[in-house]
Structures are given as structure tokens and as C-alpha cells.
C-alpha positions in Angstrom: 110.9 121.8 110.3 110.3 118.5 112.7 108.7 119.1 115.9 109.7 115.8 117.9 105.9 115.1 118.4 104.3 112.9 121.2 102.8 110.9 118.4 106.2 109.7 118.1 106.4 108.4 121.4 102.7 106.4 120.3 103.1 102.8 122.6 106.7 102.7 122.5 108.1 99.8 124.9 109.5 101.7 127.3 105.9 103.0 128.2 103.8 101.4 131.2 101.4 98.7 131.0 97.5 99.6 130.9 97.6 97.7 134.6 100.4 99.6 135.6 98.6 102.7 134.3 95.6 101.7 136.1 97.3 101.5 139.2 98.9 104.3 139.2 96.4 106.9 138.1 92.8 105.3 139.3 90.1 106.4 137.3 87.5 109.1 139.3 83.8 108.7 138.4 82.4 112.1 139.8 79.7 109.7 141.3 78.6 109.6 137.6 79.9 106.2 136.8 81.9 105.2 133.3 80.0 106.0 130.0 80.0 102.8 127.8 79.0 104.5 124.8 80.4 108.3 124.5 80.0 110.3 121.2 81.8 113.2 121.3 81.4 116.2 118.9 82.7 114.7 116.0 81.5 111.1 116.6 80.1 111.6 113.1 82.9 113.3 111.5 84.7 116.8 111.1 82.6 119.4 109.4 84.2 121.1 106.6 84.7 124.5 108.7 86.9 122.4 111.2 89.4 121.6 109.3 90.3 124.6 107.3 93.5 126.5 108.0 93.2 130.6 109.3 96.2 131.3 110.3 96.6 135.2 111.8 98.2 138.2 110.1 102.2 138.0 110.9 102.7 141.6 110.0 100.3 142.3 113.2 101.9 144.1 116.3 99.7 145.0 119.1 100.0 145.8 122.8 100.1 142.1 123.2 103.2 141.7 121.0 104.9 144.5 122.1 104.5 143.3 126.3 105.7 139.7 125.3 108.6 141.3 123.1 109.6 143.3 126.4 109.6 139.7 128.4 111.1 137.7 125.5 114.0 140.4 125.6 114.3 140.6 129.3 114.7 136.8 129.5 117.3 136.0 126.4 119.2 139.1 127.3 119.3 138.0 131.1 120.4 134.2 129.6 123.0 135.0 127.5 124.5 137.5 130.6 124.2 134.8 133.1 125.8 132.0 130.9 128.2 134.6 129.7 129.5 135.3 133.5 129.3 131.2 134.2 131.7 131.4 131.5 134.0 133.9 132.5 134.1 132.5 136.7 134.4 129.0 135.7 137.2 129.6 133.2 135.9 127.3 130.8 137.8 125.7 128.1 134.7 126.8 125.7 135.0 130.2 123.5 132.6 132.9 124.6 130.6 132.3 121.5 129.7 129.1 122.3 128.6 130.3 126.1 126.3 133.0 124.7 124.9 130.4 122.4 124.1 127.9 124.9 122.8 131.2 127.0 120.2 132.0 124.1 118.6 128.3 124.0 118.5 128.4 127.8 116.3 131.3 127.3 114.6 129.3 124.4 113.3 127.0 126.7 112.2 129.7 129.3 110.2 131.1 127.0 108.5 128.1 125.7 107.0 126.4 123.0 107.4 128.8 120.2 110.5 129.0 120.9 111.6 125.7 121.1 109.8 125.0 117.5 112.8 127.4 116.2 115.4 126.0 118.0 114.5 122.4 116.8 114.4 124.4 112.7 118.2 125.9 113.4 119.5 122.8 114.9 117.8 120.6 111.9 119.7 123.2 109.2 123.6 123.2 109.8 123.8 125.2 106.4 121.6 127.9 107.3 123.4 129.1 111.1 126.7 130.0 112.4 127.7 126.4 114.2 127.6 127.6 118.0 123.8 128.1 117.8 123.5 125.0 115.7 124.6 122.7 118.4 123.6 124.6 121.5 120.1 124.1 119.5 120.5 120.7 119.6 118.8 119.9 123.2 115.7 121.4 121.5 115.3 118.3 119.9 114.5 116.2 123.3 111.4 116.1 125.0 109.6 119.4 126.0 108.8 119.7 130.1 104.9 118.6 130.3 102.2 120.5 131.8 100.9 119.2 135.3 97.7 116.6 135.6 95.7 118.7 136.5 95.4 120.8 133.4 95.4 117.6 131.3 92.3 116.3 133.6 90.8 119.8 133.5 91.2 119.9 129.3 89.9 116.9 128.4 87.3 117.4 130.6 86.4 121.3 128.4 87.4 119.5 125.6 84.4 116.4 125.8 82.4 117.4 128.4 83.1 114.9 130.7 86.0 113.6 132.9 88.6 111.1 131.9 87.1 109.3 134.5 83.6 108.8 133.4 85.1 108.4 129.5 88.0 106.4 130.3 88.8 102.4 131.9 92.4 104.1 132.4 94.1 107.1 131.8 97.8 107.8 132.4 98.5 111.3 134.3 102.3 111.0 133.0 102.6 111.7 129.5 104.0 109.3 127.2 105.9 112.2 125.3 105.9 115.5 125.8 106.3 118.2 122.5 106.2 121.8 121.7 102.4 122.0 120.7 101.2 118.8 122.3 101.7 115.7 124.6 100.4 111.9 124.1 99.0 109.8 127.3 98.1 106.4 127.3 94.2 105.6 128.1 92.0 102.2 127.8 88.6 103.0 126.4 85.8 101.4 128.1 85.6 98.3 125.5 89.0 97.1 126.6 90.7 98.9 123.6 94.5 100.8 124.0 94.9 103.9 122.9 96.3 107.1 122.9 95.1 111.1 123.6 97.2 114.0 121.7 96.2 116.9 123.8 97.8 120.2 122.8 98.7 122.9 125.4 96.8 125.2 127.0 96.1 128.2 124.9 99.0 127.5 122.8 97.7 129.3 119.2 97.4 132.6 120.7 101.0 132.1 122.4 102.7 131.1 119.5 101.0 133.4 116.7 101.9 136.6 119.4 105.2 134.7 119.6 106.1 134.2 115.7 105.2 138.1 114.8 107.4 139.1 117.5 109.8 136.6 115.6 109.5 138.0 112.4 109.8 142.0 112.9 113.0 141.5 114.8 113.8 139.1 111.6 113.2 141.7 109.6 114.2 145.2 111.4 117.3 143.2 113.0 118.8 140.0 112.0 118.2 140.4 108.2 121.0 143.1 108.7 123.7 141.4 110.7 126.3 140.0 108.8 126.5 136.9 110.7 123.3 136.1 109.7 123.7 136.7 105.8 123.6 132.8 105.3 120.6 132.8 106.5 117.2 134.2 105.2 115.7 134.5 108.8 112.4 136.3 107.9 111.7 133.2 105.2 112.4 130.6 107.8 109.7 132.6 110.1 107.2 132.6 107.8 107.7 128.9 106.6 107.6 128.3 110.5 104.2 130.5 110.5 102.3 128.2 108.2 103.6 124.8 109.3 102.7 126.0 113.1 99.3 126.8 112.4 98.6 123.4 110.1 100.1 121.4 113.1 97.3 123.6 115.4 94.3 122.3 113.5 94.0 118.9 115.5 90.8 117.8 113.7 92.6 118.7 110.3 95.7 116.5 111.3 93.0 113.5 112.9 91.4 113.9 109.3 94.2 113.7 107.3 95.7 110.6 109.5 92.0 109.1 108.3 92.7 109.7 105.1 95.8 108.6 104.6 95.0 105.2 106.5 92.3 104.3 104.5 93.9 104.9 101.3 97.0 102.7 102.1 95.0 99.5 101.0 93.2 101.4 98.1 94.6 98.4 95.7 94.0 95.6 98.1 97.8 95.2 99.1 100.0 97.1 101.6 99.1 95.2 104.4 102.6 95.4 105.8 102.6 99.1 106.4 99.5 100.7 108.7 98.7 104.3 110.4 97.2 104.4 114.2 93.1 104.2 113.7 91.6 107.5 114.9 88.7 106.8 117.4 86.5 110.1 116.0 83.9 109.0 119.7 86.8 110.9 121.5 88.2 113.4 119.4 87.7 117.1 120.1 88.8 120.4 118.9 92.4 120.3 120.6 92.5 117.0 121.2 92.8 113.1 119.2 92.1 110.0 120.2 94.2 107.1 118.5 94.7 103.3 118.1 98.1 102.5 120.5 101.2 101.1 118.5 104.0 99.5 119.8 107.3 99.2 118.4 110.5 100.9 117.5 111.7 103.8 115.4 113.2 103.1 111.9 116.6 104.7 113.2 117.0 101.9 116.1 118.9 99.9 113.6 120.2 97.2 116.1 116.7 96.1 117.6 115.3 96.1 114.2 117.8 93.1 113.3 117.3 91.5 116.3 113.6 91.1 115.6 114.5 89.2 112.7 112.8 91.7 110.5 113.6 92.6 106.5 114.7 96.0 107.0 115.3 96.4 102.9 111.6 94.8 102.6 110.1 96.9 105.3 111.5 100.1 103.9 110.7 99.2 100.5 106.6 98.6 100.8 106.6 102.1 103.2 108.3 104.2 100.4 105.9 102.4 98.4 102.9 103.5 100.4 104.3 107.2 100.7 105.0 107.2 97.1 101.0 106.2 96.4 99.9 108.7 98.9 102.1 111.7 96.9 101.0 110.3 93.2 97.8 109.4 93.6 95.9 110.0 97.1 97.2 112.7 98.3 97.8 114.2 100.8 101.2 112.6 101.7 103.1 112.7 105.0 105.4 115.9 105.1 107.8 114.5 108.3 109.4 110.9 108.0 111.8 111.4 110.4 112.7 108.0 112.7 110.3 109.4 115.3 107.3 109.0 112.7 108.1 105.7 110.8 107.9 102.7 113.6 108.5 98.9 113.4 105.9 97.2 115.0 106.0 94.1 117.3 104.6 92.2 114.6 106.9 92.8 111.8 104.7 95.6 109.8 105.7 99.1 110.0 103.5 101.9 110.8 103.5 106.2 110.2 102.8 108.2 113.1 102.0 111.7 113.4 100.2 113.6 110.4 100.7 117.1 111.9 102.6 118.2 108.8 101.4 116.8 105.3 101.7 118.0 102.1 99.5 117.9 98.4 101.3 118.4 95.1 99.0 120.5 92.5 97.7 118.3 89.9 100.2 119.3 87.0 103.4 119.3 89.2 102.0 115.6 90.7 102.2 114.7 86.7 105.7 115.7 86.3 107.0 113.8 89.5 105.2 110.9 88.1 106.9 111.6 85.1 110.2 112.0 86.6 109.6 108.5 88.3 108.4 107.0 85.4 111.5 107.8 83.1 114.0 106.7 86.2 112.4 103.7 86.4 110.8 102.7 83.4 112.3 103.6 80.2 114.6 106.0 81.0 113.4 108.6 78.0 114.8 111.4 79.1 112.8 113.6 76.5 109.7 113.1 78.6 111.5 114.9 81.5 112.5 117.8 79.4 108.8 118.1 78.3 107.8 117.9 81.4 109.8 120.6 83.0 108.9 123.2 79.9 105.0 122.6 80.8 105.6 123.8 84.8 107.9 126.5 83.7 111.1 124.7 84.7 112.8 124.7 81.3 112.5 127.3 78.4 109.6 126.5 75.9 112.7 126.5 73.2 114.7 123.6 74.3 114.6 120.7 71.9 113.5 117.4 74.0 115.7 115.9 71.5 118.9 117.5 72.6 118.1 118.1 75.8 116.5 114.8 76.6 119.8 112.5 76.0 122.1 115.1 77.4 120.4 115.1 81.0 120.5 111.4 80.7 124.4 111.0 80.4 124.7 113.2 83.8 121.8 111.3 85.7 121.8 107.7 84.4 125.3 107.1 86.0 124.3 108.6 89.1 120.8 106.8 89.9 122.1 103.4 89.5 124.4 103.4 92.2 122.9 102.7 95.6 122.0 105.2 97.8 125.1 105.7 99.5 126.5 106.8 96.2 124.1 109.7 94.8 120.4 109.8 96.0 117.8 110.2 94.4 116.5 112.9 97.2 119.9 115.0 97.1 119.5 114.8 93.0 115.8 116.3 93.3 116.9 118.4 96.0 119.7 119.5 93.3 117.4 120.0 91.0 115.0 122.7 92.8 118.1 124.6 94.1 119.0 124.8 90.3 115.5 125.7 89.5 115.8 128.7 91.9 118.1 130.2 90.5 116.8 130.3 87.1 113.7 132.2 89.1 111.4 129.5 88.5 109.2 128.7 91.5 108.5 125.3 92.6 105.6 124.5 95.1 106.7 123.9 98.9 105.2 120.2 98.3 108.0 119.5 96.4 110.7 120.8 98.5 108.9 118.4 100.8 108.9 115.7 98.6 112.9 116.0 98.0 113.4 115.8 102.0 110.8 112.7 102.7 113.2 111.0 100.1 116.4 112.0 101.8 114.9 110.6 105.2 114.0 107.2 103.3 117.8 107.1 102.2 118.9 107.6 105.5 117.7 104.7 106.8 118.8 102.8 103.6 122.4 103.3 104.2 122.3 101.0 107.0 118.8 98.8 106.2 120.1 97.8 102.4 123.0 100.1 101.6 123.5 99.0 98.2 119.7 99.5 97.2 118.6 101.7 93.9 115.6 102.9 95.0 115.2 105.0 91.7 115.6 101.5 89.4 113.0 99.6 91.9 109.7 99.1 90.2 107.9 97.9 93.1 107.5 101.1 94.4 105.5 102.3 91.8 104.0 98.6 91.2 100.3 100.9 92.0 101.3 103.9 89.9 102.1 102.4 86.9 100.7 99.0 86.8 100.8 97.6 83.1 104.3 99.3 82.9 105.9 97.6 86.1 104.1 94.3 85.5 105.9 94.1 81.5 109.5 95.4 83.2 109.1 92.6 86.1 108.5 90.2 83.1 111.8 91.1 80.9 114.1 91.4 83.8 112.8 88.3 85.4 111.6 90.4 88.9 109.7 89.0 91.4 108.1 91.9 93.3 106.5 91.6 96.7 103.8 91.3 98.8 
């Protein structure tokens, strides 16, 4: 699940000016002056220990769970009442379903963050929730109310040791965006630079962990038992919730792997049309990141993008080709390519914004996604696939590739060359997993993540170059399989890209 993060919200237009910033929110100096040349704790880098990933017991329930549980009751019970009695004085034209609904995500956003993070998961999957909650959900997705300025001042001031304004030219009271787990402001470093703070809440780990076992005994004592919710495993979607929340909590982790992932983009001295924000380590601390500012739009803004007079086929193409590097070779990849995390830039390149969630395939099930790739858009040998899916357990070690092989290819080869408002590639893989499933073969969650990165990059394909193949173009694997795309680009007279 998306959390619509402040990163997303990383120098868009609509933002003030540094001047303007400046003028509204003066810098203090505590009599101490600016510091020209601050280091902060990891002005040399993360230590290993920093960026692993410990998240609590889920099955815990203390006296702390069980006095939140008493005011997360109290306030959804006295929600849905009050919406339900709205309802009935008003004589609304809505069903009384759909009151109670929007009376439970009124209480959502009483109780806060946590709560919010699974409003945004059951609006973002129709399939799995009866519709009322579904679209009452959907207000989750806006911005989050942001704590007041004087918490921010006071955290970044625990978090670095000093004030913002002894470490900062200008710094922005009003948050830029405002999320579940964190909020961006705008700040000028002392050399003139423009960047961005991610500052997560106050004490927000203990609140959500407390928050998410409360979640999942009443998922599994309650809800796993109501018909209405049979559709749904609940207690699954609180654990998934349970590990993505506490990856998203690490904030050097997340600065670490935006590093990574940066530098790697120009691994093979090309790319320079796609970018990530630059993370200035100097002013980074445990809860909070300090990054390069970006300006531009989100992928989904479809009209501005045309009117900027940039390729929106071309721009799409070389960041599928940088995500698909980062999944087949680099690792780790980004996990959340929604239109809040994909910008175009001012300047024509496009840039990936928010690294909270990322994902790393295992080494053999990285080799049969290359595989996969390589057969779509190479020679389309179908017998390699087969192979493939009996060394990861997907197929039974008795299937002859040579059956097999040319079978799967008469159902697929019609589908993946059609564009990709035919049959996509993502909903195929997607397909394929659900299939896999059934036959009680796992696959690793990287690769249910891979299947929805794909299905965002076709989203945006439908409009940007609705009759593009992207499982037939070569240039996205131009790094992955160089000798191979190079001879293909020959014989079918292809001129690939910058």
C-alpha cells in the first residue's frame, strides 16, 4: 500500500519561493549565528546498525494496547453513531451503509496516522472491500493535517543538535506536504543550495506498532469471521501493512537506499534523462532527510506534460528503463511508482521521488524475470520460461519444455504485442502469480511488487503512447542484455535512444 508521501510534494510549483519562504518564516540564530559548515551524525554515512529493519512482535498485547483499543473503540463507535443520526435527521438520499462508512473514516482520521495508512490500503483495493468503505476511504488519500511549527522547530532541533536557524539560510514553517508518517518543508542550506527536510512525526513507531496489533487481534478474533468480510483476508493485509510501516520508519534506511539507487542510475554512462533528489547526508538524522529540491509535475498531469512540449512515450520509456536496471541488476528497486513518485522536471528529465518502500528480488527469482524479459523480447523461446519456472518451483519438474514451451507461447505471443491498452504485460504477470497461488507455490513479495510497478507504468502509457508494446521494446533492456539488443536493433533496423 501507497502512503501519499510528502516526498511527493518535493518542489512542486505550487510551493513558495525560497524569498517568499524567507520572508515568511525568518531564520532565529539563538545569538549563535548560522553554521557554514554543519556535519551531522551521519555526515560520513549510515552505519550498518542504522539501517536494519526491527520491527516489534504484532502478536504483543499489553496495557498499552489494550487502553488505546478502549479509545480506538470509543471513538469509531461514537463516529459511526454520530454520522449514523446525521443521516437519519437530514433524511439523506444516501443508504445507511454508506453513512456508517463515511462515519468509520471520520473516525480514521481522529485516530490518526495508523489509521489513515489503512484507509489509503482499502481505498487502493476495490477487490478486496465491500464498495461503501471503499469510497468513503477515498479522502484518505489527500493530505494528512500537519503538526504545528513548533514541534517541527523543536525536532529538528533533537534531531541535529542545533536550530533550523543556526543550520539553515531559510526554512519554511508550512509544510510542503503533509503524510501519514512524515511531512516535507522547504529549507536553503547556508551555500545557497534548495532543498528539502522529510521529518517524521513525533513518536510515531510506538503509535503505529501499538496501533497495528490492536489492528490485527480484532482482524483476527473479529472481522476474519464476518461474512462481509470473507473477500477480504484482513489479518494478511495487517501484517503486509506491519512490515511496509516499519521499512517506511527507518529514515536513514529509505535516505540510504534513495543513494543507492541514484548512483546506480548512470552505472553504464547513460540515463541522464531520468535522476533521483541528491541526499545531503551533513543534515540527515535518525527521523529526519535532507534532500536536493525538484521541481516539476507528476506523471498523471497529462495536460501540462504536453504543454511543456515534452516526449511523454520517450520520457516514460528511459524511466521504465532505469526501474527495470535497478530490479535486474542493482537492486534494490523502487516498490511505489504511483504519479506522486515519478515527476517531470522543468527541464524535460524526469525524476523518482520517495524511496520509503523498495523492494530486492532473490538472486534466482531476479534470473527468471530476466528470463521472462529476455524471451518476450528477444527470441521469444518459450522453453526458457518453462525451465525457468520448474527451477523456482513454479512448474512441475516433469513438464517437457518442449511441449510446454510452444503451448504457453500461442496464449501469450498474441497478447504482448498489442499495446498496452490491449493486455499488459503487468496484468499478464499479475495473472501469472495469482495462478501460481493456487497451485501452492509461493512467490516472493518482490515480485508481487514488481507486477504492480508495471501496472503503474501502463497507466500512464494509455494516455503518454497508448499504442506502445512495452514487452517488444528492446531499449528497456538495452543495459541488461547488451550484445542481444544491439544484434535485434540491427535486423529490425531500430534506432534506440539516448
Amino acid at each position: 500500500m501507497t502512503d501519499p508521501t510528502p516526498a511527493a510534494s518535493n518542489g512542486h510549483r505550487a510551493a513558495p519561493p525560497v524569498d517568499a519562504v524567507a520572508d515568511a518564516a525568518p531564520p532565529t540564530t539563538d545569538g549563535a549565528g548560522l553554521i557554514g559548515h554543519f556535519r551531522g551524525p551521519y555526515a560520513d554515512g549510515p552505519p550498518p546498525e542504522a539501517l536494519r529493519i526491527n520491527p516489534p512482535r504484532l502478536d504483543k498485547f499489553g496495557l498499552a494496547e489494550i487502553r488505546r483499543a478502549m479509545v480506538i473503540g470509543f471513538v469509531l463507535v461514537f463516529s459511526v453513531v454520530r454520522a449514523l443520526a446525521t443521516w437519519v435527521v437530514k433524511r439523506q438520499d444516501t443508504k445507511a451503509v454508506t453513512a456508517a462508512a463515511d462515519g468509520l473514516v471520520d473516525g480514521f482520521e481522529i485516530l490518526g496516522p495508523t489509521f489513515v495508512k489503512l484507509g489509503q490500503m482499502i481505498a487502493s483495493s476495490p477487490s478486496l472491500f465491500p464498495d461503501p468503505i471503499v469510497i468513503a476511504s477515498a479522502r484518505m488519500l489527500d493530505d494528512v493535517a500537519p503538526f504545528d511549527p513548533a514541534t517541527v522547530r523543536a525536532m529538528v532541533t533533537r534531531e541535529l543538535g542545533r536550530s533550523p536557524g543556526q543550520l539553515f539560510k531559510a526554512f519554511d514553517d508550512r509544510p510542503l506536504a503533509s503524510a501519514s508518517i512524515a511531512q516535507v518543508h522547504a529549507v536553503e542550506l547556508p551555500d545557497g543550495r534548495q532543498a528539502v527536510i522529510k521529518l517524521q512525526r513525533p513518536d510515531i513507531a510506538e503509535r503505529m506498532n501499538t496501533d497495528l496489533r490492536i489492528q490485527h487481534f480484532v482482524a483476527r478474533k473479529v472481522l476474519s469471521r464476518l461474512k462481509a468480510m470473507s473477500t477480504a483476508n484482513i489479518t494478511a493485509v495487517i501484517e503486509d501493512l506491519h512490515q511496509v510501516t516499519n521499512q517506511e520508519l527507518n529514515a536513514v534506511l529509505e535516505a540510504h537506499r534513495q543513494t543507492v539507487f541514484r548512483d546506480k542510475i548512470g552505472a553504464f554512462g547513460d540515463n541522464q534523462g531520468i535522476t533521483a533528489p541528491e541526499v545531503y547526508w551533513d543534515y540527515c538524522g535518525p527521523h529526519l532527510i535532507c534532500m536536493e529540491r525538484m521541481s516539476g509535475v507528476p506523471m498523471d498531469e497529462f495536460d501540462v506534460i504536453e504543454s511543456m512540449g515534452v516526449d511523454g512515450e520517450l520520457i516514460l520509456r528511459r524511466g521504465i528503463k532505469v526501474w527495470m536496471e535497478a530490479a535486474l541488476i542493482h537492486g534494490p528497486f523502487h516498490g511505489d511508482v504511483h504519479a506522486g513518485n515519478l515527476w517531470v522536471l522543468d527541464d524535460g528529465r524526469a525524476t523518482y521521488l520517495d524511496f520509503g518502500i523498495m523492494g530486492e528480488l532473490p538472486d534466482l527469482w531476479k534470473q527468471t524475470l530476466r528470463d521472462i524479459l529476455y524471451t518476450a523480447m528477444i527470441d521469444q523461446d518459450y522453453r526458457r520460461v518453462v525451465r525457468a519456472y520448474q527451477r523456482v518451483g513454479a512448474m512441475p519438474a516433469d513438464v517437457d519444455p518442449e511441449i510446454a514451451g510452444p503451448q504457453i507461447a500461442m496464449i501469450m505471443e498474441p497478447m504482448l504485442m498489442q499495446g498496452v491498452g490491449s493486455v499488459p504485460l503487468g496484468e499478464s504477470l499479475k495473472a501469472n502469480l495469482e495462478l501460481a497461488q493456487q497451485l501452492g507455490i509461493t512467490a516472493p513479495k518482490e515480485l508481487v511488487l514488481v507486477s504492480k510497478q508495471l501496472l503503474y507504468f501502463e497507466r500512464y502509457a494509455k494516455v503518454l503512447a497508448p499504442g506502445y508494446v512495452l514487452a517488444r521494446d528492446v531499449f528497456l533492456v538495452r543495459n541488461v542484455f547488451p550484445d542481444d539488443v544491439a544484434r535485434v536493433a540491427a535486423e529490425q533496423g531500430i534506432t534506440l535512444p539516448d
